[in-house]
C-alpha positions as CSV (number, residue, x, y, z in Angstrom):
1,X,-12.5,44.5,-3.1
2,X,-10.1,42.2,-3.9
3,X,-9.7,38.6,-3.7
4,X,-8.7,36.1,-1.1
5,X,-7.3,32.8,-1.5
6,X,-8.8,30.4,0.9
7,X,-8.0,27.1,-0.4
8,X,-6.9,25.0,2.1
9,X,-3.7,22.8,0.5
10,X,-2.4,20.0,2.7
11,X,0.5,19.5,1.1
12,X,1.7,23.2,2.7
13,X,0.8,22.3,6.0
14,X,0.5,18.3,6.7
15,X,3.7,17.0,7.1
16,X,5.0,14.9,4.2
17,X,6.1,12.1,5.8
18,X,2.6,11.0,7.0
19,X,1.8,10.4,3.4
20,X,4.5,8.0,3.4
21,X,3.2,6.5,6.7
22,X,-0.4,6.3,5.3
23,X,0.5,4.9,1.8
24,X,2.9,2.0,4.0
25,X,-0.1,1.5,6.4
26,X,-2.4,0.7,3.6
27,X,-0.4,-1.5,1.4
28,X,0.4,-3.3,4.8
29,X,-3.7,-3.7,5.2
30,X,-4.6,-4.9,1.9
31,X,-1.0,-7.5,1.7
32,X,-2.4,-8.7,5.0
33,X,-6.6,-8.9,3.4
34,X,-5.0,-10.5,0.1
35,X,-3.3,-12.8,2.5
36,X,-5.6,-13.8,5.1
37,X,-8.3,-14.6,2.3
38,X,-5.6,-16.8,0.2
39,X,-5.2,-19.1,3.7
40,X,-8.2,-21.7,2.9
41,X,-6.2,-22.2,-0.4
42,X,-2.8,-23.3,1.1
43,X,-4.5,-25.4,4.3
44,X,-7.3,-26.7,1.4
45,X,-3.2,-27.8,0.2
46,X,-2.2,-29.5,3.0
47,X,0.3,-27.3,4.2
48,X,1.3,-27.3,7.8
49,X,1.1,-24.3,10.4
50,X,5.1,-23.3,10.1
51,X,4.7,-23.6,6.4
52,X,1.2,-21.6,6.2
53,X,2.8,-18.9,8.4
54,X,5.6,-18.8,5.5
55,X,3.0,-18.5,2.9
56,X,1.0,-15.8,4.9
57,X,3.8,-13.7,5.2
58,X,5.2,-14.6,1.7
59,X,2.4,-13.1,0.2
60,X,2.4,-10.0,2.2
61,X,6.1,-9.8,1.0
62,X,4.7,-10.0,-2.4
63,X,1.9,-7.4,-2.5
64,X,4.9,-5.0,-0.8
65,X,7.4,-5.8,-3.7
66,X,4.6,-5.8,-6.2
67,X,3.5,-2.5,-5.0
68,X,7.0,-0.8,-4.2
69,X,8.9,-2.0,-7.1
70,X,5.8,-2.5,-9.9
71,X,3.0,-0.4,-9.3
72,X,4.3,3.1,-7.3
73,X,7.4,3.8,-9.7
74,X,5.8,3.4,-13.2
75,X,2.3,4.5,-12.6
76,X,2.5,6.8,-9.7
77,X,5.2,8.9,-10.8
78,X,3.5,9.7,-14.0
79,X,3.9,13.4,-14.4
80,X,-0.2,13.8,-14.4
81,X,-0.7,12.4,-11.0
82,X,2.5,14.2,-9.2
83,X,0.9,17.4,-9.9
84,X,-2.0,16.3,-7.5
């Protein structure tokens, strides 16, 4: 008898660009946590509403940059982890 390959491998047959989409949708999630938690800090501060909704989305801006620029290019692209 032979043999039958029956792993199941997303990567052939879950489009690619919902990894893309669920990588964005999760940074977006944990910039928005990081920044709703940070809040009490800034109002604690004395900042206004106009300038708290500028820090708010300041520091989502951040955690994107950090994660696009920073953290997905030198330690995701490692040639270890692109094999997965």
């Amino acid at each position: 008898m032979g043999a039958h390959n029956n792993i199941h491998v997303p990567k052939e047959s879950w489009p690619a660009f919902l990894w893309y989409a669920i990588e964005f949708f999760v940074v977006l999630a944990a910039g928005l946590e990081i920044s709703l938690n940070s809040m009490d800090y800034f109002k604690k501060m004395g900042l206004g509403d106009p300038m708290s909704t500028w820090a708010f989305w300041g520091m989502v801006g951040v955690v994107f940059l950090a994660y696009y620029i920073l953290v997905r290019p030198l330690i995701l692209r490692k040639p270890i982890l692109s094999k997965i």
